[in-house]
C-alpha positions as MATLAB code, in Angstrom:
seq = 'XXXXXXXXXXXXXXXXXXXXXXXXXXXXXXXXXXXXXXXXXXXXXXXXXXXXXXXXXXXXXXXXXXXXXXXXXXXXXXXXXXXXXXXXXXXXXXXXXXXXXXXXXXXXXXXXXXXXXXXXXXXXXXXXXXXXXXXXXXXXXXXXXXXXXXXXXXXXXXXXXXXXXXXXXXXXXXXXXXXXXXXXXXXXXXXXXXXXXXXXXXXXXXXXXXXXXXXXXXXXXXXXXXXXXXXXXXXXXXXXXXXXXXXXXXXXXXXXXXXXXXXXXXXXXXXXXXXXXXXXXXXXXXXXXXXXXXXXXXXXXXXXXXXXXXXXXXXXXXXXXXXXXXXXXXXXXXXXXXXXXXXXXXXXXXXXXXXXXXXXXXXXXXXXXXXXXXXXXXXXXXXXXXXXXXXXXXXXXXXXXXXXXXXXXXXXXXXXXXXXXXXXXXXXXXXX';
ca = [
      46.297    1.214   -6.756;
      44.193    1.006   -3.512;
      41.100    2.990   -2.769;
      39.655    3.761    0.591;
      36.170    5.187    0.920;
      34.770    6.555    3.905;
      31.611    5.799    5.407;
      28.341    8.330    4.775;
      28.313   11.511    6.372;
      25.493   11.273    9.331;
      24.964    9.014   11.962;
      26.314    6.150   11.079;
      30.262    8.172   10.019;
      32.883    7.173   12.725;
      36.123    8.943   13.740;
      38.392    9.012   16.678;
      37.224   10.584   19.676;
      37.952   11.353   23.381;
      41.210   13.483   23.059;
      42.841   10.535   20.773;
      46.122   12.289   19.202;
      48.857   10.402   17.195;
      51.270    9.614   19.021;
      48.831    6.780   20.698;
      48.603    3.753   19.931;
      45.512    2.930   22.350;
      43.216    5.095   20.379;
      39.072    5.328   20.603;
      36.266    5.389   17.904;
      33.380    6.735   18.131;
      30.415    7.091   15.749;
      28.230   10.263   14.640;
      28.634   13.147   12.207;
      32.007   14.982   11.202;
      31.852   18.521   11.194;
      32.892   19.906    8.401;
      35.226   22.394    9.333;
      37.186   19.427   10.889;
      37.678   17.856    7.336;
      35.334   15.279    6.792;
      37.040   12.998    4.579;
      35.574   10.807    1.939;
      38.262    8.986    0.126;
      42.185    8.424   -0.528;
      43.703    7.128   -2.804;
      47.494    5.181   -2.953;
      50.073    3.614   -5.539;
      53.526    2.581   -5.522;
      55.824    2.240   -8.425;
      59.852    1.826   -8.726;
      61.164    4.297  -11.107;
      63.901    3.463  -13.927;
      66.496    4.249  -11.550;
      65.426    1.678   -8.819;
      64.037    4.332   -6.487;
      60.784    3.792   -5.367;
      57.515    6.230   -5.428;
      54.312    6.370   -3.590;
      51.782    8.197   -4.057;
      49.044    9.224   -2.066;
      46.148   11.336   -2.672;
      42.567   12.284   -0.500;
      39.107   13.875   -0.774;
      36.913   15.801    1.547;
      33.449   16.479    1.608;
      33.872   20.799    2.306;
      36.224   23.436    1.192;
      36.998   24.911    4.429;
      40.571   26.434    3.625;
      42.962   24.515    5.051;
      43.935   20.749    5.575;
      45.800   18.514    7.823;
      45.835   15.228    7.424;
      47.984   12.290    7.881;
      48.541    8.757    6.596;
      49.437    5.631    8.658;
      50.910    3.334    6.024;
      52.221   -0.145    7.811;
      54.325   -3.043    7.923;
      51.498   -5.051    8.857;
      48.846   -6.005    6.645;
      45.993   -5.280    9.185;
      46.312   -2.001   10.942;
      44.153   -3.147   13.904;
      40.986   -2.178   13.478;
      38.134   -1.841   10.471;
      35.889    0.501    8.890;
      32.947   -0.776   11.008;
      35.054   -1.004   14.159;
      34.472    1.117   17.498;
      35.366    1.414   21.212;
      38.722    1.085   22.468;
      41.179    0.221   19.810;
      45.128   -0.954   20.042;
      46.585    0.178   16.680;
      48.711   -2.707   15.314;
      51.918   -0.695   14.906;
      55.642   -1.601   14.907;
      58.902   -0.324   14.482;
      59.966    1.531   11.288;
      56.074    2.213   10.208;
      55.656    5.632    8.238;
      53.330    8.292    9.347;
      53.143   11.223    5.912;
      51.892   14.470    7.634;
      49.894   16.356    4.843;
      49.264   20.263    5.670;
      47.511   22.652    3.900;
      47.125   26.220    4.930;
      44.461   27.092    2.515;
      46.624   27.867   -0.913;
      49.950   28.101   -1.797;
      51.835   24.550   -1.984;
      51.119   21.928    0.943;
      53.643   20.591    3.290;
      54.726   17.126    3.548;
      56.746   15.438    6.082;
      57.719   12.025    7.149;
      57.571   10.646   10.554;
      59.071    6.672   11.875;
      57.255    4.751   14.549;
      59.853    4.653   17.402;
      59.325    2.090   20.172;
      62.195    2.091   22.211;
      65.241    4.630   23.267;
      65.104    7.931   24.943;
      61.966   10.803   24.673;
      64.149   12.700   22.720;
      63.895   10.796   19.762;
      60.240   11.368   19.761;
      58.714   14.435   17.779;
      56.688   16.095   19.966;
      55.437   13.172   22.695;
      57.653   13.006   26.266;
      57.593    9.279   26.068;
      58.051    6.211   23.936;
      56.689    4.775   21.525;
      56.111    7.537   19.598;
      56.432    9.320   16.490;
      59.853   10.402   15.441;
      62.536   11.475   13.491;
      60.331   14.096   11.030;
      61.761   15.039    7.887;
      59.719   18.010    5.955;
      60.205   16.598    2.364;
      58.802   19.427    0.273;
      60.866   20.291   -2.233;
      63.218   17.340   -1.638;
      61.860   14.356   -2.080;
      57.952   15.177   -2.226;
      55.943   17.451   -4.458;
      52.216   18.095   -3.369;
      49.056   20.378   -4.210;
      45.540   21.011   -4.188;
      43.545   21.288   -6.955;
      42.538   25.079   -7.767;
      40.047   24.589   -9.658;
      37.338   21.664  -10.339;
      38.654   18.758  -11.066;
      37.111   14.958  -12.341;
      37.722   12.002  -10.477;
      38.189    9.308  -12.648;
      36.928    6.202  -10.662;
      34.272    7.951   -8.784;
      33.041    9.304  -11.896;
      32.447   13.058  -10.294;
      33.040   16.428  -10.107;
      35.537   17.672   -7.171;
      35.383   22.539   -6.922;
      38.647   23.891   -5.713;
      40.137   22.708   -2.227;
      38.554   19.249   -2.383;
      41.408   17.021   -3.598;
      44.717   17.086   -2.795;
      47.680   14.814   -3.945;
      51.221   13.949   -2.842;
      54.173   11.949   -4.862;
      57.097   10.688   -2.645;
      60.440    9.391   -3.431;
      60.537    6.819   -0.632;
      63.937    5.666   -1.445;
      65.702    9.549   -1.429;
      63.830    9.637    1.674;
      65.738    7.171    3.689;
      62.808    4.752    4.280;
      64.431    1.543    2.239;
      68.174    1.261    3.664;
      70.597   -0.140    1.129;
      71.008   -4.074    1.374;
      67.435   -3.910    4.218;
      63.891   -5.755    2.835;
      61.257   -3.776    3.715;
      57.684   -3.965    3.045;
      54.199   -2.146    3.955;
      51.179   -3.750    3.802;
      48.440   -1.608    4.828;
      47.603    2.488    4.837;
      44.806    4.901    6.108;
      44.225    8.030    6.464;
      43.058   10.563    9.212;
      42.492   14.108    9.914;
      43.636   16.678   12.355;
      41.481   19.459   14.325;
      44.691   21.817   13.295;
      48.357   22.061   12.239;
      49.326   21.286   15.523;
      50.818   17.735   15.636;
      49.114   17.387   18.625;
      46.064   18.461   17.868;
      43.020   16.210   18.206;
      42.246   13.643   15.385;
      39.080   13.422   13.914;
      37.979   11.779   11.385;
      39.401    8.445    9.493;
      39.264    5.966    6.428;
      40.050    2.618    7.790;
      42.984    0.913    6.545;
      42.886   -0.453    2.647;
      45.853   -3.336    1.915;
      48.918   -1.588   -0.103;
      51.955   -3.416   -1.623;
      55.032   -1.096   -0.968;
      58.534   -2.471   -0.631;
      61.799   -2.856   -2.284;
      61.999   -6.346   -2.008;
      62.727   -8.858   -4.810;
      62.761  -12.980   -5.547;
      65.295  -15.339   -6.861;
      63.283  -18.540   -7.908;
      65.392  -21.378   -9.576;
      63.502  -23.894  -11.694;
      65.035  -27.438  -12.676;
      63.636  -29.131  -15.666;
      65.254  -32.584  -16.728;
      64.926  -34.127  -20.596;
      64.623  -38.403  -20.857;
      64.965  -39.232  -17.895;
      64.528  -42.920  -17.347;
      62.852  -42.720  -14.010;
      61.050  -39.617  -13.493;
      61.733  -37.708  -10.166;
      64.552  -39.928   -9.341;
      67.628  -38.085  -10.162;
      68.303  -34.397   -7.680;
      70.395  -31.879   -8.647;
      72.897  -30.121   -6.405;
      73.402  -26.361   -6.332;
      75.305  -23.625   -3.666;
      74.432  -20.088   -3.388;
      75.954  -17.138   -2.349;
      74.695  -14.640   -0.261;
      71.155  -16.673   -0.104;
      69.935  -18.674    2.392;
      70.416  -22.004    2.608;
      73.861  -21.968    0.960;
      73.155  -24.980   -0.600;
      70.313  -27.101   -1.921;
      68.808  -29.798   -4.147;
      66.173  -30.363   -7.042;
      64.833  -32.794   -8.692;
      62.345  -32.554  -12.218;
      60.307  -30.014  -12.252;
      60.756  -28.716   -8.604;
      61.761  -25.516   -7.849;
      62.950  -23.491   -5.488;
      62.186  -19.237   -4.357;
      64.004  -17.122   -2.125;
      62.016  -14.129   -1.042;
      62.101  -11.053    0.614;
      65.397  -10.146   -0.693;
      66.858   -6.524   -0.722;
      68.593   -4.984   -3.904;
      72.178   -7.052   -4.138;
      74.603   -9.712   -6.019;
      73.041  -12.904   -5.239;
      74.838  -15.988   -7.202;
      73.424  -19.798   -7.668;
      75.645  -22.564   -9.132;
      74.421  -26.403  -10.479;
      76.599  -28.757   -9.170;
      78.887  -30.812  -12.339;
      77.084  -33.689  -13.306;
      78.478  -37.041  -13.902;
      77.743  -38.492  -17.579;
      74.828  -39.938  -18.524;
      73.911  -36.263  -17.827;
      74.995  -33.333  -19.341;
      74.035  -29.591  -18.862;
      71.889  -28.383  -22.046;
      71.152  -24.398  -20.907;
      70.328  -21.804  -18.578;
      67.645  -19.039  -19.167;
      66.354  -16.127  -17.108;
      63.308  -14.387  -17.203;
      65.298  -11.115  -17.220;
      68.780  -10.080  -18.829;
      69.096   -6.781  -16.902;
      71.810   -7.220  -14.179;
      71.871  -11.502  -15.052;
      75.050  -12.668  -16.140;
      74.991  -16.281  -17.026;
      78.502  -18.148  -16.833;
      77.849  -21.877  -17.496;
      76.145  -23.303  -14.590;
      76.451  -20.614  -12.556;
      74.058  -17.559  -12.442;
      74.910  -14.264  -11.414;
      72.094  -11.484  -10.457;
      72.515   -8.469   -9.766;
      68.760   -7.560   -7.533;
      67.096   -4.321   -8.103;
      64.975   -2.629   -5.607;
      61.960   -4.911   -6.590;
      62.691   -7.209   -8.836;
      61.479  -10.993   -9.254;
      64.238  -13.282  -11.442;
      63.334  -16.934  -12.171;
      66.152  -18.642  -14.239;
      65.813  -22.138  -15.388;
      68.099  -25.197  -15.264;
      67.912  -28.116  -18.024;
      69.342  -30.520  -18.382;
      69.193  -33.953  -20.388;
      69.901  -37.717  -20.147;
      71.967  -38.709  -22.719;
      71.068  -42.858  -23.592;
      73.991  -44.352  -24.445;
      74.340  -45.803  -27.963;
      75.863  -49.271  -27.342;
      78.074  -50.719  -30.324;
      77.686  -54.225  -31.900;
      79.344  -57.390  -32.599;
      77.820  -60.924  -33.039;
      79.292  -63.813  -32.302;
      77.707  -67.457  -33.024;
      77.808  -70.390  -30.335;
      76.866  -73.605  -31.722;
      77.152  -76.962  -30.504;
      77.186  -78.866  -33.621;
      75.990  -82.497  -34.015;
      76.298  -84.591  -37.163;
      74.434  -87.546  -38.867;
      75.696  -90.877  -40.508;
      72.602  -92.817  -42.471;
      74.565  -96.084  -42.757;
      72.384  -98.186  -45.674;
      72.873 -101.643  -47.871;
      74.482 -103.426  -45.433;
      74.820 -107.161  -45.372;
      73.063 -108.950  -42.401;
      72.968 -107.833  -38.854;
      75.808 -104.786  -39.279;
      77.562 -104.467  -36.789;
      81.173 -102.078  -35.696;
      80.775  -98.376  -35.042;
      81.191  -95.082  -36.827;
      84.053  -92.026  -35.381;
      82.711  -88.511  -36.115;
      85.727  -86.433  -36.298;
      84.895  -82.404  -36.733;
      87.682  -80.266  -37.875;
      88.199  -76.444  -36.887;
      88.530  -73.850  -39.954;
      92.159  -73.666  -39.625;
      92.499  -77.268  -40.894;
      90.835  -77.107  -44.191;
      92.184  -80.744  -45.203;
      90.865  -82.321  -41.706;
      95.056  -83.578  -41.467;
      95.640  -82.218  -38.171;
      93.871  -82.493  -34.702;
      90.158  -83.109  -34.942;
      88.537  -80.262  -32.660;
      86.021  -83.050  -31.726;
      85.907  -86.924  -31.857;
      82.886  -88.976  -30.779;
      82.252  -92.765  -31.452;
      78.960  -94.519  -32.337;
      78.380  -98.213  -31.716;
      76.783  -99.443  -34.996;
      73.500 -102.266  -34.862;
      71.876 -102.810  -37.926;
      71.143 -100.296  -40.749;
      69.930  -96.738  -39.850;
      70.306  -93.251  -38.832;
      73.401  -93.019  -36.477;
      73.815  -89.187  -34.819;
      76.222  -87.901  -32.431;
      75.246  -86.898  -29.094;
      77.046  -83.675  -28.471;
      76.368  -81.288  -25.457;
      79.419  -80.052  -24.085;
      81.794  -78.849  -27.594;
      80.763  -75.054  -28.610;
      81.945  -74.186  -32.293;
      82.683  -70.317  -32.065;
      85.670  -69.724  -34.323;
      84.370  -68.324  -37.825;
      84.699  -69.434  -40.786;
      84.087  -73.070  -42.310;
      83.862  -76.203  -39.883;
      84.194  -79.592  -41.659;
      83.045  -83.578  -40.773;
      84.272  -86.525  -42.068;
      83.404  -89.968  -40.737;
      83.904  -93.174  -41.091;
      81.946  -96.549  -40.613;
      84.491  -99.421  -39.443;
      83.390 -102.434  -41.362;
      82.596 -105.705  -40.341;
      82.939 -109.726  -41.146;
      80.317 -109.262  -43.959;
      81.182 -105.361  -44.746;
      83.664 -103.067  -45.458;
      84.658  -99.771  -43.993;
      82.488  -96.641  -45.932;
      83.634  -93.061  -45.218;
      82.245  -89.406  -45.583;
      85.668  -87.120  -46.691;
      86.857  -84.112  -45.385;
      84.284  -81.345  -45.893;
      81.389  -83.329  -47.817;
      79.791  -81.866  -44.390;
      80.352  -78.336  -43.591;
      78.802  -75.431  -41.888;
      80.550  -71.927  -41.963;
      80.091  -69.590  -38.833;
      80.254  -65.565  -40.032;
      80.489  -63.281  -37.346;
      79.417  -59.149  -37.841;
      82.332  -56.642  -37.631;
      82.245  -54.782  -34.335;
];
C-alpha cells in the first residue's frame, strides 16, 4: 500500500493556483492556506491486488480536514514513476504525463453513493476525443464506472484510521475499489504498468472547475505484467563455467539463447500469454536430470521443454539441471617384459674359454622343441656370471616362458647345459 500525506494546513500548505484546471499539463503551485470549503485534503491512500480470476483491483481511498458536504476529487495515477513535481515543489510546473495515464474522477454530492469515472491521457488525434477540453492533449474517453466496475462511499459515521491512529466524524473519508481490468485499462496480450499516483481537489463538480488543493505524487506498483526467469544449474562438471547450454523460445524475445552454470536468464514486462522455453539435446557426457518451476498453475513441463501459461501478474522461474556423467572406464592388464637371463658358469679347468646360446621359448612350446622366440650368444672368458643383453625382445603372450642354455665346451671342458624350463617366468594377464 502507498500513503500520501499532505502538508500542514497554514502557511506553509501548497495547491495549484492561477486558474490551473486538468486538462493542463503546464500547471502552477502556489503556497498558503486551503479553504476549507474547497476540500483541504490531508491524506490518500492506494493498493493494488490481482484477484483469483486474474483481474486486477485498485483501490484508492482520501481524507479531508472539514465536512463541508460534498467532494470532488481526482487521482492522477501514472506510467511514470515521477509525476513531475514534489511535495515541496512550486512555480511553474510541466506534469510528466504520457499516453494511456489514468485520471479516477471521485464526486460526492454530500450523501447518497459517490460517482466514479475513468478518464485516459490523450495526446494526439482530433478535439473530439477529448472530454471536455477543445484541444489535445487532453483528458478523454470517460467511462462513469459506478455500479460497473467501481463501488465507492463515504463513511457515515466516525470511523478509525488504522495507520494514523485517529478518529475520522462523518464525511471525512471516502474510499473507492476498481476493477481495472473490466475497465478496459490492461488490453489483452498489452504490458502495462503505473508507477506513481496523487491526488487533487476540485472547486466543484464541474470538470473544469478550478483545482485546488494536492498530495504530491507517492510511488505505486500497478500493472499486469509478469516474468519468465530460466535458471541453469550444472552437477560435476569438470571445468566449472565452461560448458553453455542452448535453449529457443517462443513468443519471447530473443528466440534463442545460451547458459552456462549458474547463470540465468529473465524476461520481463510480459503481458498474460503462452510463452514456451526449450534446452537444447545434449550430447553424452551430459544428460538432462530435471526441470522444476516455482509455480504449477498454468506450467506444463514436457521434458526439456517448458510451457507457461502467464497470468495477469505473475513471476515463473523454472530451473534447468543437469549433470556430467564421468565415464567408468573398463580394465584389462597386460604385462610387457623384456626378459634377460643369467648363466653362472663355475669349476672350470684353466682359462675357459667358448660361449654360452640363451635360447627363450614362448608358452606355446612347453618342451622348448620348436622355434626359440629369442636366441642370443655370449662369448665365454674365464669363470663367472655371464647375462644376456636384451633390449629390443618384449615377452607379452601369457602364460609360462621357459630358458634353457647351454655352455659350448672347450679343449679342457665339456659342454654343461640348463634344460628346458629349469628357468621360467609365467606372465598372467587380468580378464577385461
Amino acid at each position: 500500500m502507498s500513503t500520501g500525506i499532505d502538508k500542514a494546513t497554514g502557511k506553509t500548505d501548497n495547491s495549484f493556483g492561477q486558474g490551473t484546471k486538468e486538462d493542463n499539463p503546464d500547471v502552477t503551485i502556489v503556497t498558503g492556506a486551503i479553504p476549507p470549503n474547497k476540500n483541504d485534503l490531508t491524506r490518500f491512500y492506494e493498493a493494488s491486488e490481482q484477484g483469483a480470476n486474474g483481474d486486477i483491483f485498485l483501490y484508492l481511498a482520501w481524507e479531508r480536514l472539514v465536512n463541508i458536504g460534498n467532494a470532488n476529487l481526482d487521482f492522477e495515477i501514472s506510467q511514470n514513476t515521477t509525476a513531475g513535481f514534489t511535495q515541496n515543489s512550486t512555480g511553474n510546473i510541466t506534469l510528466n504525463r504520457t499516453a494511456g495515464d489514468l485520471l479516477v474522477t471521485y464526486d460526492f454530492g454530500g450523501s447518497g453513493t459517490p460517482t466514479i469515472g475513468l478518464n485516459f491521457w490523450v495526446t494526439s488525434g482530433s478535439a473530439s476525443q477529448c472530454f471536455s477540453a477543445n484541444t489535445v492533449p487532453c483528458w478523454g474517453n470517460h467511462e462513469d464506472l459506478t455500479g460497473s466496475a467501481a463501488e465507492a462511499a463515504v463513511n457515515s459515521g466516525t470511523v478509525t484510521d488504522p495507520l494514523l491512529g485517529s478518529s475520522l466524524t462523518a464525511g471525512l473519508f471516502g474510499e473507492t475499489s476498481i476493477n481495472l481490468t473490466a475497465a478496459g485499462v490492461f488490453p489483452a496480450g498489452v504490458c502495462k504498468a503505473f508507477g506513481s499516483a496523487f491526488v487533487k481537489s476540485r472547486s466543484s463538480s464541474s470538470f473544469t472547475a478550478e483545482l485546488k488543493d494536492f498530495i504530491a505524487p507517492v510511488p505505486v506498483n500497478i500493472d499486469n505484467c509478469g516474468s519468465i526467469t530460466i535458471n541453469k544449474v550444472t552437477q560435476n562438471e569438470p571445468v566449472p563455467g565452461t560448458q553453455s547450454f542452448s535453449y529457443t523460445t517462443s513468443n519471447l524475445t530473443p528466440s534463442s539463447f545460451s547458459l552456462k552454470n549458474a547463470e540465468s536468464r529473465t524476461f520481463s514486462a510480459l503481458p498474460a500469454g503462452t510463452y514456451t522455453v526449450t534446452e537444447g539435446a545434449q550430447t553424452a557426457p551430459w544428460s538432462f536430470v530435471s526441470l522444476v518451476c516455482n509455480t504449477t498453475t498454468g506450467v506444463t513441463i514436457t521434458g526439456q521443454q517448458v510451457s507457461i501459461a502467464l497470468g495477469n501478474g505473475q513471476d515463473v522461474t523454472c530451473t534447468y539441471t543437469n549433470r556430467f556423467n564421468k565415464a567408468q572406464p573398463t580394465v584389462a592388464t597386460t604385462q610387457d617384459l623384456i626378459p634377460n637371463d643369467n648363466f653362472i658358469l663355475s669349476g672350470g679347468l684353466g682359462t675357459v674359454t667358448g660361449s654360452i646360446v640363451f635360447k627363450l621359448y614362448a608358452p606355446s612350446d612347453a618342451t622348448c622343441a620348436g622355434t626359440p622366440a629369442l636366441t642370443q650368444t655370449v662369448t665365454v672368458n674365464g669363470n663367472g656370471t655371464y647375462s644376456t643383453t636384451n633390449t629390443t625382445f618384449h615377452a607379452t603372450t601369457a602364460g609360462t616362458w621357459r630358458w634353457t642354455s647351454t655352455y659350448s665346451g672347450d679343449a679342457f671342458n665339456l659342454p654343461a647345459t640348463s634344460a628346458c624350463g629349469v628357468e621360467q617366468f609365467t606372465i598372467v594377464n587380468s580378464a577385461p
